[in-house]
Backbone as CSV, one residue per row, in Angstrom:
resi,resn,N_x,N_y,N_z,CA_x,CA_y,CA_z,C_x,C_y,C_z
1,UNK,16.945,-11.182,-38.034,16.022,-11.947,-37.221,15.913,-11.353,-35.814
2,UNK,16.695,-11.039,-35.271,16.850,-10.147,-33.992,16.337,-9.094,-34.070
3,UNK,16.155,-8.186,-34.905,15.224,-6.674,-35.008,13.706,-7.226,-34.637
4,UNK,13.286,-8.586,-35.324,11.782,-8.762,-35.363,11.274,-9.320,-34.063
5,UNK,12.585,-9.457,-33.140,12.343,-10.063,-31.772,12.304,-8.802,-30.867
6,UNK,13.253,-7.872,-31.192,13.430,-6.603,-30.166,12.005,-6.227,-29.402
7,UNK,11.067,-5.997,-30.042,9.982,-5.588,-29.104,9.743,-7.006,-28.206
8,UNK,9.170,-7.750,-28.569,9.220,-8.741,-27.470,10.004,-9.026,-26.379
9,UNK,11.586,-8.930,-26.792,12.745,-9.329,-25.645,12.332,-7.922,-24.877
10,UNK,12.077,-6.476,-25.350,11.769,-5.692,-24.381,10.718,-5.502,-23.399
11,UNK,10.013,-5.911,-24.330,8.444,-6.627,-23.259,9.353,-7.256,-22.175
12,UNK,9.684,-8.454,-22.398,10.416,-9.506,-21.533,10.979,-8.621,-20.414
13,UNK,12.088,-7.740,-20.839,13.164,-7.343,-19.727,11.900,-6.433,-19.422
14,UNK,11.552,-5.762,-19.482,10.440,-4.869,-18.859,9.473,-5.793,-17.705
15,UNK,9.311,-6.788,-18.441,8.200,-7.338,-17.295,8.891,-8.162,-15.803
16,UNK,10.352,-8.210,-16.238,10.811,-8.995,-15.537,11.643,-8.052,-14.636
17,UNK,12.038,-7.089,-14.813,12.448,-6.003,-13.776,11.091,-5.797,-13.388
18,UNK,9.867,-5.330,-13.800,8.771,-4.901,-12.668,8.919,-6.276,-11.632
19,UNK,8.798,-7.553,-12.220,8.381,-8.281,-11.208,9.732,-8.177,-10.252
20,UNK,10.925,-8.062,-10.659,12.106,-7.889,-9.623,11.735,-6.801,-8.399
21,UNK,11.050,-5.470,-9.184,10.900,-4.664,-8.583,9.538,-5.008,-7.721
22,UNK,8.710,-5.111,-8.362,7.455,-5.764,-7.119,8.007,-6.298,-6.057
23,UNK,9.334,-7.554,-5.916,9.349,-8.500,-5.272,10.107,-7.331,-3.974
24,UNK,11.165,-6.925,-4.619,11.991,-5.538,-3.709,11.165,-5.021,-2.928
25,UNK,10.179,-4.644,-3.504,9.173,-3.233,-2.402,8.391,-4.309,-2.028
26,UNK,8.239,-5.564,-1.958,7.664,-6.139,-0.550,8.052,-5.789,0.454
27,UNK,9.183,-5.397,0.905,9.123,-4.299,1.892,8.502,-3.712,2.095
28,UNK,8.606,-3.032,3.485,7.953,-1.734,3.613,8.255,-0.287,3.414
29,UNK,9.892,-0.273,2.702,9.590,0.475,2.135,9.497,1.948,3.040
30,UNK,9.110,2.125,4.016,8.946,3.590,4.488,7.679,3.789,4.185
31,UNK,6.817,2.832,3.489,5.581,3.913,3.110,4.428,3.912,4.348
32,UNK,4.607,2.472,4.463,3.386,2.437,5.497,3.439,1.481,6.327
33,UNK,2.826,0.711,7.233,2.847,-0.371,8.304,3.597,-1.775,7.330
34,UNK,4.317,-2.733,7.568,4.944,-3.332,7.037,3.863,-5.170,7.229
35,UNK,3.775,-5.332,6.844,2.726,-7.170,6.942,4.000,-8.023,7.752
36,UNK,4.714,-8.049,7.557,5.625,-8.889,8.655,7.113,-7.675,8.379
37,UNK,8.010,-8.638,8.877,9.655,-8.236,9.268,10.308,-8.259,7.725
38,UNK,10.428,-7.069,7.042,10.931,-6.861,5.608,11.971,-6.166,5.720
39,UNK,12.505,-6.602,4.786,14.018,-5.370,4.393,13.824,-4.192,3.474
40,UNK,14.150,-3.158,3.677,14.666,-2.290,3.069,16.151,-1.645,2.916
41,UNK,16.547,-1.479,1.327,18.091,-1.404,1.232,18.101,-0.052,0.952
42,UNK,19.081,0.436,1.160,19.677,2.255,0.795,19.070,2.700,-0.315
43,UNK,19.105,1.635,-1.553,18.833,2.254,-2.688,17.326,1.604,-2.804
44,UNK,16.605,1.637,-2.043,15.155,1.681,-1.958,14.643,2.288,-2.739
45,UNK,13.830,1.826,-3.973,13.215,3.378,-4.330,11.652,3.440,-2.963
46,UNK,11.265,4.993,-2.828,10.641,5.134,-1.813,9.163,5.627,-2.703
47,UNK,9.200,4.871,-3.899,7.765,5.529,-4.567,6.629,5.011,-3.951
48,UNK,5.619,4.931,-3.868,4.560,5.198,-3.100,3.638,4.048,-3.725
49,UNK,3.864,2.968,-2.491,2.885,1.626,-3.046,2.119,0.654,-1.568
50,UNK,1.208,0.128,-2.084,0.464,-0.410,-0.915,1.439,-1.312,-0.006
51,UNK,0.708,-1.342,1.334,1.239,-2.656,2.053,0.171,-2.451,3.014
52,UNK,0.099,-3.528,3.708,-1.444,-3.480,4.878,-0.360,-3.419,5.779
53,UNK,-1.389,-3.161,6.795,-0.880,-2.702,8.650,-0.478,-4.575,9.039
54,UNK,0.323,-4.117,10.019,0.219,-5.133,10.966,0.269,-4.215,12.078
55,UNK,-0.597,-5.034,13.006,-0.968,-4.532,14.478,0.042,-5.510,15.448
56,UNK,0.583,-4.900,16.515,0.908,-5.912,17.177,0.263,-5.699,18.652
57,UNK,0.279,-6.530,19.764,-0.571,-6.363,20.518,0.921,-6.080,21.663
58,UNK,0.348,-4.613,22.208,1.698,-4.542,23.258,2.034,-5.339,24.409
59,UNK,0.934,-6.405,24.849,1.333,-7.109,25.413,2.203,-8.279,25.060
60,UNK,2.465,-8.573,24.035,2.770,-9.645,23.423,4.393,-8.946,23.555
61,UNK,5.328,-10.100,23.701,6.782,-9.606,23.255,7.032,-9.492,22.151
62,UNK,8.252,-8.788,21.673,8.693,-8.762,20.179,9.835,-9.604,20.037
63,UNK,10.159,-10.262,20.836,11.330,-11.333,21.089,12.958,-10.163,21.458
64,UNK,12.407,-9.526,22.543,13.834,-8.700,22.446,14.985,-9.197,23.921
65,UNK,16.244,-8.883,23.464,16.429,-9.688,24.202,17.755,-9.200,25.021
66,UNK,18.634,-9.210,26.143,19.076,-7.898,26.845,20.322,-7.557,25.867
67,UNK,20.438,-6.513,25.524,21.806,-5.426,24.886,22.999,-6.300,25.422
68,UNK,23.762,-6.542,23.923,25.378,-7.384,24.651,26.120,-6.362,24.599
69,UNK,26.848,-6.842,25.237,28.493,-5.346,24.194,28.432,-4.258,24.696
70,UNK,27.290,-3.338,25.145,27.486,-2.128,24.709,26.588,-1.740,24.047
71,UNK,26.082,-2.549,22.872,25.018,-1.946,21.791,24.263,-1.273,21.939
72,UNK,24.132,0.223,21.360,23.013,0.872,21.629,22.253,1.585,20.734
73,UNK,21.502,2.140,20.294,21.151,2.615,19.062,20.175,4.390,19.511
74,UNK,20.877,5.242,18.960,20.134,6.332,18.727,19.397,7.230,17.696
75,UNK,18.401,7.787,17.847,17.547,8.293,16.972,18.034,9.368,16.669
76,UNK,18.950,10.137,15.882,19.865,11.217,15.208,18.213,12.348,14.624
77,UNK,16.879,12.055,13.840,16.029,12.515,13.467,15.262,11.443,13.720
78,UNK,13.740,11.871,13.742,13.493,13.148,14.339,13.733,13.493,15.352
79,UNK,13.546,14.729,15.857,13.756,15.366,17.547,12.440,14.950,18.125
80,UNK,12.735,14.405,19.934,11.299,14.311,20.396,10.756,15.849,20.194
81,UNK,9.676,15.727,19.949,8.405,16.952,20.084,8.403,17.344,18.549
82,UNK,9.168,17.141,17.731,9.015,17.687,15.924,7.582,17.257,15.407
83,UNK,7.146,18.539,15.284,5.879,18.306,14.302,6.149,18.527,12.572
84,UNK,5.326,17.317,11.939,5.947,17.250,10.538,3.678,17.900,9.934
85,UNK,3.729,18.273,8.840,2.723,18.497,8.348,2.392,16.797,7.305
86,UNK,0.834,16.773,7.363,0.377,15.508,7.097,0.972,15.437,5.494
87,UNK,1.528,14.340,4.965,2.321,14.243,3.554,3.858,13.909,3.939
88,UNK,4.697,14.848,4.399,6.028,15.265,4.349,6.351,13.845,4.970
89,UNK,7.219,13.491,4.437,8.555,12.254,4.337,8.908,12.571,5.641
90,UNK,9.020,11.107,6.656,9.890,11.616,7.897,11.141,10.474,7.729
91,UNK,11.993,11.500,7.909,13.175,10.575,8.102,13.652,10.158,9.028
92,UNK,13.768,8.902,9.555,14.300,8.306,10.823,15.592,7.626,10.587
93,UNK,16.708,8.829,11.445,17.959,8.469,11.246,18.630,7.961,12.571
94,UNK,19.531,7.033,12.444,20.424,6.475,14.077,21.679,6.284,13.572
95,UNK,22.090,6.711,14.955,23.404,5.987,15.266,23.523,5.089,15.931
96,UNK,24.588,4.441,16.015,24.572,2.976,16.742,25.835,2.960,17.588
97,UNK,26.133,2.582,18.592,27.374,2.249,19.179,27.326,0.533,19.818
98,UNK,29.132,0.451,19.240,28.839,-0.991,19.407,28.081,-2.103,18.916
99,UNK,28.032,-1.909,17.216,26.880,-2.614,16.632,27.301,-2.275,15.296
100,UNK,27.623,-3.246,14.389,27.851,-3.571,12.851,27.360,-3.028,12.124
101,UNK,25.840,-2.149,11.654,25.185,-2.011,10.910,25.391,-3.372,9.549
102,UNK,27.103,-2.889,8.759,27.142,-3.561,8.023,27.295,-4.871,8.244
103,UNK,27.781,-5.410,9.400,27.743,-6.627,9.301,26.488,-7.292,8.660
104,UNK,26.557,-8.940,8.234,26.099,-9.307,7.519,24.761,-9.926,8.538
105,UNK,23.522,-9.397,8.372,22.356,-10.126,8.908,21.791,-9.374,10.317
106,UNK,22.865,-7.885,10.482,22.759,-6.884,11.850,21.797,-5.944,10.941
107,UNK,20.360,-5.691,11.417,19.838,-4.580,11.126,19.142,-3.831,12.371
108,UNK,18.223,-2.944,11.788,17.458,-2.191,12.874,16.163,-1.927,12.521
109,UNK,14.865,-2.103,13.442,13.483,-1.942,13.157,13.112,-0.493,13.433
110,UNK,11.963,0.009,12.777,11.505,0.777,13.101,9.917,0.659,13.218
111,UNK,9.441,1.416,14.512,7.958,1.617,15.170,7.166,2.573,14.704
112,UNK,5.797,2.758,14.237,5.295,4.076,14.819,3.809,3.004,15.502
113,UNK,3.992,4.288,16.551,2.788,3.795,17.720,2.741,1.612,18.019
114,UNK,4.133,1.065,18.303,4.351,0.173,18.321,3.624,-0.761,17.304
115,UNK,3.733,-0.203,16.253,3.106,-1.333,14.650,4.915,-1.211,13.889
116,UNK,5.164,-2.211,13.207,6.190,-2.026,12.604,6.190,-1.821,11.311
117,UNK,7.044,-0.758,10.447,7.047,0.370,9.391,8.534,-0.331,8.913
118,UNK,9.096,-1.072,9.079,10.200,-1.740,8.183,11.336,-2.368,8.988
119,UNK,12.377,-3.069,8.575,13.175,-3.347,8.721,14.238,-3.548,7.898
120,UNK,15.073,-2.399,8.383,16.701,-1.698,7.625,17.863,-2.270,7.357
121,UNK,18.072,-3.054,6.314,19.546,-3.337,6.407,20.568,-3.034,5.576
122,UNK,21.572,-3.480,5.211,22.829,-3.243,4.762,23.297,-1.708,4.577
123,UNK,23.072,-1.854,5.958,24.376,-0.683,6.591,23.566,0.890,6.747
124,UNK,22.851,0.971,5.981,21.818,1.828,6.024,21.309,2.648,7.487
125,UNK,21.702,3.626,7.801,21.502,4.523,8.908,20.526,4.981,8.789
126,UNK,19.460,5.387,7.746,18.311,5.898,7.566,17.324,5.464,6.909
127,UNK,15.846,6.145,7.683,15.087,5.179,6.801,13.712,6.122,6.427
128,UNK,12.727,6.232,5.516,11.735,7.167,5.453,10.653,6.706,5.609
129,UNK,9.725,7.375,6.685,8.141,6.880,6.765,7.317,8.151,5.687
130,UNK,6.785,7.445,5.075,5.717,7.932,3.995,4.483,7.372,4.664
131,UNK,3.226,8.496,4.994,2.284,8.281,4.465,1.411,8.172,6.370
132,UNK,2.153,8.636,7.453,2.136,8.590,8.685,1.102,9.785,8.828
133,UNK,-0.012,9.148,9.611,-1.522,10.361,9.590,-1.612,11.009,10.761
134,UNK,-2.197,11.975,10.771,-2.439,13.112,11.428,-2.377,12.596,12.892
135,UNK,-1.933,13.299,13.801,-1.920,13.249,15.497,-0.547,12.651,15.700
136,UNK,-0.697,12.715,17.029,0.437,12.239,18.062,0.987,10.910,18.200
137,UNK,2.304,10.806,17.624,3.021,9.421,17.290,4.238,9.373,17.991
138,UNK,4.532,7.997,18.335,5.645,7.788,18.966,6.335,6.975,18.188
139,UNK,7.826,6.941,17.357,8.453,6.426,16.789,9.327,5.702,17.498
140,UNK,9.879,4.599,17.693,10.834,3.567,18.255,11.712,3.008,17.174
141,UNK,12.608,2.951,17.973,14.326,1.776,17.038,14.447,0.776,18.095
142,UNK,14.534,-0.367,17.142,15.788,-1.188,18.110,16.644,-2.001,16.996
143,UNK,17.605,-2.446,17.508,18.482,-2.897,17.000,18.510,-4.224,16.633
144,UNK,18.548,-5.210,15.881,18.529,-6.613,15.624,19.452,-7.015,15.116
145,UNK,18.869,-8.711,15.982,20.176,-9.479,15.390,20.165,-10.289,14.215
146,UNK,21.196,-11.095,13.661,20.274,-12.197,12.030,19.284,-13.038,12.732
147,UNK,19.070,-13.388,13.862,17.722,-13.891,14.157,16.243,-13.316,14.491
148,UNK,16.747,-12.275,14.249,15.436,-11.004,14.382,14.983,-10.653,15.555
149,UNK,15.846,-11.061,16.577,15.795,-10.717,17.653,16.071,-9.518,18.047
150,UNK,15.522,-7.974,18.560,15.401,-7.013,19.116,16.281,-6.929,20.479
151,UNK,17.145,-6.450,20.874,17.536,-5.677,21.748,16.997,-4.687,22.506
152,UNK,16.486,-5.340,23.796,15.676,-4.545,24.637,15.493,-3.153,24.699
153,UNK,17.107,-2.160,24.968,17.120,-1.102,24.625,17.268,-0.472,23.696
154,UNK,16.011,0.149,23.059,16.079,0.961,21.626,15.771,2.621,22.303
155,UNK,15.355,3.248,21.320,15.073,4.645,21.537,13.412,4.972,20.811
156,UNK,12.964,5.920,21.822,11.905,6.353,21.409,11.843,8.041,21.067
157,UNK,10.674,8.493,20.175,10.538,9.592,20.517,8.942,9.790,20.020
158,UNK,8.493,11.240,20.461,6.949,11.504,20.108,6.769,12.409,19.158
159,UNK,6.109,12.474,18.211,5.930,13.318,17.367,4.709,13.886,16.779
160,UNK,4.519,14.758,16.318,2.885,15.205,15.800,3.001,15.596,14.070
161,UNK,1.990,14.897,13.793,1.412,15.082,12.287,0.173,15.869,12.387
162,UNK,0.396,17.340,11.710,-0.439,18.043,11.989,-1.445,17.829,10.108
163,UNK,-2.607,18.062,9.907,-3.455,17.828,9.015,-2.851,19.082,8.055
């Protein structure tokens, strides 16, 4: 009786990992502008799926709020001035001083041209932008807390996507 079910129960587990997996890459993923404040975990897969922009308006705050401790966060990749060719995966890597990564609910955002492209956690030092278009970009980190609160001082750098 179980052989005549097998295709079905595999249907089943099949449809029910995509939807696991759909729900996962609500994130952003690295690919592109993120719709609100999402997680992405280490074992991200980084395959290549929609998400719309969010714009934020630079006047507006991002709720950041002054560095306790010490905390500081640096951009390890890219180098300011690195030009990447239009396609190529950029990897945005930091270090942190004075700041948990793993702790539970401590992550870190990432910018390009002040729109936000994800938010990193569990423990995760790196993160990949897919899909970042041609010209002159400025990438930003900052550091957050479990209330999603930003830490004033993050790091920037500028970069060019050449066509």
């Amino acid at each position: 009786m179980l052989n005549q079910h097998k295709p079905r129960l595999l249907a089943f587990f099949i449809l029910l990992a995509a939807l696991f997996f759909a729900a996962g890459c609500s994130s952003s993923g690295g690919q592109e502008p993120a719709t609100d404040e999402t997680q992405s975990d280490a074992d991200h897969d980084d395959s290549d799926h929609g998400h719309e922009e969010e714009a934020h308006d630079e006047s507006e705050p991002h709720g950041r709020i002054p560095n306790e401790n010490g905390a500081a966060i640096h951009m390890v990749t890219p180098a300011d001035g690195d030009v990447f060719q239009h396609g190529d995966q950029i990897i945005v890597e930091v270090e942190t001083e004075n700041f948990d990564l793993s702790q539970e609910g401590y992550h870190w955002h990432v910018f390009v041209d002040d729109t936000s492209w994800g938010m990193i956690m569990g423990g995760s030092a790196n993160h990949a932008l897919n899909g970042v278009e041609p010209g002159e970009h400025e990438i930003s980190v900052y550091l957050s807390i479990p209330t999603h609160e930003e830490y004033e001082d993050g790091d920037s750098v500028s970069i060019t996507v050449e066509e």
